[in-house]
C-alpha positions in Angstrom: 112.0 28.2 78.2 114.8 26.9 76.1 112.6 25.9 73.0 110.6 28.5 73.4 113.2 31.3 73.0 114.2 28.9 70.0 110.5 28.9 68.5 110.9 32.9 69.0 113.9 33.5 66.8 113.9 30.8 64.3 111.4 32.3 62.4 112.4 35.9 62.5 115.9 34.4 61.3 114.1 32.4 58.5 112.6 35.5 57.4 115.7 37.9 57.5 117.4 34.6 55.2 114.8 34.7 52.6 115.0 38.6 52.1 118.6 38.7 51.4 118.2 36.4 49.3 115.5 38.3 47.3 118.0 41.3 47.4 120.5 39.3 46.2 118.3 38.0 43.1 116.7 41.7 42.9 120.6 42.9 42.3 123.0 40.6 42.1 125.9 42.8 41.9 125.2 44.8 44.8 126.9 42.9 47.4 130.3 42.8 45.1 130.2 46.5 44.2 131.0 47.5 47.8 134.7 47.1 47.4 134.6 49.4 44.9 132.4 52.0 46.7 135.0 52.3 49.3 137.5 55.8 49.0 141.1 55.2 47.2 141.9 58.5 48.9 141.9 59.6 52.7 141.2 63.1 53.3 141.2 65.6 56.4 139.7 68.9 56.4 140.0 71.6 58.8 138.1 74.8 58.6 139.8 78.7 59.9 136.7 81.2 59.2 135.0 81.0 55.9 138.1 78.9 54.0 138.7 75.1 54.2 142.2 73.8 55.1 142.8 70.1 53.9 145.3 67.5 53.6 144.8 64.5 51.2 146.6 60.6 50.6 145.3 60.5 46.7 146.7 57.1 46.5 146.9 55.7 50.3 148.4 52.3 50.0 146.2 49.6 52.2 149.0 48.6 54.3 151.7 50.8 55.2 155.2 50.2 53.5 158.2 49.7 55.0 159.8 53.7 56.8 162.3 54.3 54.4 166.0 55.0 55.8 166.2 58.5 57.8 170.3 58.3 58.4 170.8 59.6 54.9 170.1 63.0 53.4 167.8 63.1 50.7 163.8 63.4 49.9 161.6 60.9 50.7 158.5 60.6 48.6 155.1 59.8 50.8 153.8 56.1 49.5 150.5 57.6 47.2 151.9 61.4 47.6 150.0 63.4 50.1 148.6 67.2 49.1 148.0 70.0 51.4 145.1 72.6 49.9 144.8 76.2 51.6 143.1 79.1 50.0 145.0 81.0 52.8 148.7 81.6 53.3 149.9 79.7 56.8 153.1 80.8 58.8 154.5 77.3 59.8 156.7 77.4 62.4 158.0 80.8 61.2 157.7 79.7 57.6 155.0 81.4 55.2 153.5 78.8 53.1 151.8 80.5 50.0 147.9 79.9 49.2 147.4 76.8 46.9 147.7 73.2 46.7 151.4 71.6 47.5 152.7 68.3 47.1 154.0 67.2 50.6 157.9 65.3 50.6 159.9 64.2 53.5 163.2 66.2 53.5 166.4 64.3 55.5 168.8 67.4 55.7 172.6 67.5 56.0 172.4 67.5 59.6 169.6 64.7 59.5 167.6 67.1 60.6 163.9 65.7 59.7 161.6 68.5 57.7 158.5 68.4 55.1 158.9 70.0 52.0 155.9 71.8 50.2 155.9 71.8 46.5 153.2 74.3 44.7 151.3 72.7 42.0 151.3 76.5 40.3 154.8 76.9 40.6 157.7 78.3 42.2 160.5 77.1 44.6 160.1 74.3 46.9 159.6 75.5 50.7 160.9 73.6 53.9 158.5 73.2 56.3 159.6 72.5 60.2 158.6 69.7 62.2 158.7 68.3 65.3 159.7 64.4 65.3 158.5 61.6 67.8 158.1 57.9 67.6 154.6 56.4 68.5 154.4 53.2 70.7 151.1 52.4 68.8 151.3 53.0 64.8 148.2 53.2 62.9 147.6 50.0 60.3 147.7 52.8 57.4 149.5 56.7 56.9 147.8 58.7 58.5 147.9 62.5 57.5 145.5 65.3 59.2 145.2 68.6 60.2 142.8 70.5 62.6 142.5 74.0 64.2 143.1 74.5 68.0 141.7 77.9 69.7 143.8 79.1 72.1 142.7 82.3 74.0 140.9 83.4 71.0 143.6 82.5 68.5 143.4 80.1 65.7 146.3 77.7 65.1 146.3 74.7 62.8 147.8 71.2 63.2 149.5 69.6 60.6 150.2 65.6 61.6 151.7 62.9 59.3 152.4 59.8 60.7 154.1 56.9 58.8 154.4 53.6 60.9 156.5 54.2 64.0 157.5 57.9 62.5 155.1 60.6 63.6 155.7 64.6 62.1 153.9 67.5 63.5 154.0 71.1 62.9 151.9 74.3 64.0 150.5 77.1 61.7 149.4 80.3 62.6 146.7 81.2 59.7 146.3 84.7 58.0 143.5 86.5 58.0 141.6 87.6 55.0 141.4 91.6 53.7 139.9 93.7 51.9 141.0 97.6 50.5 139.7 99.6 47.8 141.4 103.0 46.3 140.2 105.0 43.1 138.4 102.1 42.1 141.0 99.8 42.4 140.0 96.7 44.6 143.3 94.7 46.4 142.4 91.3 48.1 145.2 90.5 50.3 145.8 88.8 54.1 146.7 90.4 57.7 150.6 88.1 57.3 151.3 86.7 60.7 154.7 88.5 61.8 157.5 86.1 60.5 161.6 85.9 60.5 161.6 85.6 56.4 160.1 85.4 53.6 159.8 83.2 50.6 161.3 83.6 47.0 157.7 83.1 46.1 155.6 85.4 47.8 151.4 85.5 47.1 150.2 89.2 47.8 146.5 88.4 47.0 144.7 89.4 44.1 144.6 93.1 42.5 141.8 94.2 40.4 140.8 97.5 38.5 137.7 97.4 36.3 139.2 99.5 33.2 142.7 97.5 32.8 142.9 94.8 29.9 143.2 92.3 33.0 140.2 92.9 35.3 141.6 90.7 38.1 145.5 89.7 38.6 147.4 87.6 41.1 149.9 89.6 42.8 153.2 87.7 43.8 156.4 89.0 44.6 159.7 87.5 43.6 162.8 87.8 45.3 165.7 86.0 43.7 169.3 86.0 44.5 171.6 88.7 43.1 168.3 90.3 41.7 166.4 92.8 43.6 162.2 92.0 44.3 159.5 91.9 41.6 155.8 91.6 41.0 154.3 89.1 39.1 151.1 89.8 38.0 149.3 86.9 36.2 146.1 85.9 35.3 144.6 83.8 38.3 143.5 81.4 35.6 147.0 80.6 35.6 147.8 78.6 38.9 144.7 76.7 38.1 145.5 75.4 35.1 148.6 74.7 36.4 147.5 72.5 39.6 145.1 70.8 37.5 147.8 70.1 35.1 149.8 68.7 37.7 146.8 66.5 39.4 146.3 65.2 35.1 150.1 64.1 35.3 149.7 62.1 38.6 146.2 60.4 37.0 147.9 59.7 34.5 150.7 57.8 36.5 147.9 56.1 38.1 146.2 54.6 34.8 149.5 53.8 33.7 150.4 51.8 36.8 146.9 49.9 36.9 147.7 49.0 32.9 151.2 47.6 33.6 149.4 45.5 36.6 146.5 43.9 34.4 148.6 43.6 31.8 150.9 41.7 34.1 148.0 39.8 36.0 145.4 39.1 33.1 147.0 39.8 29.8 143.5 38.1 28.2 141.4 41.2 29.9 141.7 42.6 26.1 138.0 44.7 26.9 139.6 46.1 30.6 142.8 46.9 28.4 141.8 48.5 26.1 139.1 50.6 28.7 142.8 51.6 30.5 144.2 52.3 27.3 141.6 54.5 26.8 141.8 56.4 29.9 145.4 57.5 29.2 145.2 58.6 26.1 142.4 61.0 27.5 144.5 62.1 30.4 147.4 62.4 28.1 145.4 64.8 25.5 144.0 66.7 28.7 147.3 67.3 30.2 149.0 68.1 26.5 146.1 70.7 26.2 146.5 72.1 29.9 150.0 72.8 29.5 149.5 74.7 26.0 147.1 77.0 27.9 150.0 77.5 30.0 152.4 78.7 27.2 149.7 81.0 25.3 148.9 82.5 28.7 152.9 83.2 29.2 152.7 84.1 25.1 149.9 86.4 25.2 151.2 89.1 28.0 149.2 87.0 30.5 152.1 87.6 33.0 153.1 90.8 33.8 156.5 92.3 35.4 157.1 95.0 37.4 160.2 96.6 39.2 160.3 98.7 42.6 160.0 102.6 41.5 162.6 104.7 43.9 164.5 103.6 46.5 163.5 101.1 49.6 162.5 102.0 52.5 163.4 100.8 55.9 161.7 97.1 56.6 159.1 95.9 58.9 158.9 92.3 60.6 155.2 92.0 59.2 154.6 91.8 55.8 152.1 94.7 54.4 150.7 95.0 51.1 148.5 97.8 50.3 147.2 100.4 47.6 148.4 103.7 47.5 147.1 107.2 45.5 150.6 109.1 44.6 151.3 111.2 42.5 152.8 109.4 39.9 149.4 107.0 39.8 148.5 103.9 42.0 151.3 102.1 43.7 151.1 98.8 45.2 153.3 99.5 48.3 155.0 96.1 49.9 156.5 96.4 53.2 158.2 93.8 54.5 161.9 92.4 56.5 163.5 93.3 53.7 162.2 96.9 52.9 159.7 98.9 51.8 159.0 98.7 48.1 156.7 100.7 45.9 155.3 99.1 42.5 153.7 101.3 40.1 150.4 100.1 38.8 148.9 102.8 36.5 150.6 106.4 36.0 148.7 109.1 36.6 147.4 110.6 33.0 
């Protein structure tokens, strides 16, 4: 029975050995190009309705670096940065994070008090996110970020995790919803805002458009500054795009320049894989230098607008409200939120 199983598999075996080989002569580089097949990023997706919440490791490092010192105060970068895309605004943990991609940080406060901080690649202030801190007995063999929706009695709630080594940081977001108003032809995009204890500096409103202005479609953001009472920015949405792309161009860039510096170090006689890194910078250089004049003729060529509160503010409301309003001084975009109740004139009436 022994030699018989034997006489069963050895040529099956024989076989199976011949044809990789032939697959191997066929295309001899197909083994060695898996390495390269494999992702340099890890990404998590998580999807509330019709929009896709994500959170990305462009860079994530193979093995997982020493945790940095948490007794200090200061901001820790993430090892390969780590981005966090929503085309929605998310209250986390009472904090409204704006629609857009942000570049994720570790914040040690004053108190050590352990927080993320959220950086918009469009612009605008950075925004502390809070978190809840534990220690794992079990740490991944890499960083780890994700984030996933949980239903809870017909409620949507996302997860945001990040775990670095022994270090694990979660916080919960309560999503906003998407809506839609139209008045006198005017068309305002905005959300249903999640009831919240304050607001940020850099507020998204949604999008406002009206078919007969010189800017068919603007992004509505409010702007509350210290000393300085709120505003609306309207810009074009263009804007914030070029602007995040601009900002993804900068850390490519880093990333060419990084692998240069290491073949340069490793195999200075490369000259042909220099000289293709070389090449890749100078493109990413140019792309970025053009990006960022885009930037400055948009801001040149009235492609941001400001406008100031008409009359006096109203009493406040814990939710933040945003809709369009017929008076008779023309369309008003009226804002309602903890501070007051503010009124923005879009068109006078004729």
């Amino acid at each position: 029975m022994k030699y018989a199983t034997r006489s069963g598999w050895w040529p099956m075996i024989c076989r199976l050995g011949i044809c990789l080989v032939a697959i191997s002569l066929w295309s001899p580089r197909l083994l060695m190009a898996q390495p390269e097949l494999a992702p340099d990023s890890l990404t998590s997706t998580a999807r509330v309705g019709s929009v896709e919440v994500s959170v990305q490791l462009p860079d994530c490092p193979e093995v997982v670096p020493a945790l940095p010192d948490l007794t200090r105060p200061g901001i820790l970068e993430i090892p390969g940065g780590c981005l966090l895309d929503t085309p929605l605004p998310i209250l986390w943990s009472g904090v409204l994070l704006p629609p857009g991609k942000h570049q994720l940080s570790i914040q040690v406060g004053s108190s050590l008090q352990v927080r993320l901080l959220a950086r918009s690649l469009a612009g605008g202030p950075e925004i502390v996110i809070p978190v809840k801190r534990s220690v794992l007995d079990r740490p991944a063999s890499t960083i780890l970020a994700t984030v996933a929706v949980i239903t809870r009695k017909n409620a949507k709630e996302l997860f945001l995790r990040l775990e670095w080594g022994v270090l694990a940081l979660v916080s919960h977001g309560v999503p906003a919803a998407s809506t839609t108003q139209e008045v006198h032809g005017w068309k305002l995009q905005t959300f249903e805002f999640p009831e919240m204890s304050s607001m940020p500096a850099h507020c998204v409103l949604g999008t406002i458009e009206d078919p007969e202005g010189d800017l068919p479609l603007v992004r509505a953001v409010m702007v509350s500054t210290t000393g300085v009472g709120p505003q609306l920015r309207l810009e074009d949405p263009s804007r914030a795009r070029i602007a995040a792309t601009s900002e993804e161009t900068t850390r490519a860039l880093g990333r060419a320049r990084r692998e240069l510096r290491r073949l340069e170090g490793e195999d200075p006689s490369n000259l042909q894989e220099i000289a293709r890194w070389q090449g890749r910078i100078r493109r990413a250089q140019q792309q970025r230098e053009s990006l960022e004049n885009k930037i400055q003729q948009l801001d040149d060529e009235g492609g941001v607008k400001i406008l100031t509160p008409t009359g006096a503010a109203d009493p406040g409301h814990p939710r933040l409200q945003v809709s369009l309003k017929m008076q008779q001084v023309g369309v008003v975009l009226q804002v309602r939120c903890i501070s007051g109740e503010f009124h923005f004139l879009l068109r006078p009436t004729r």
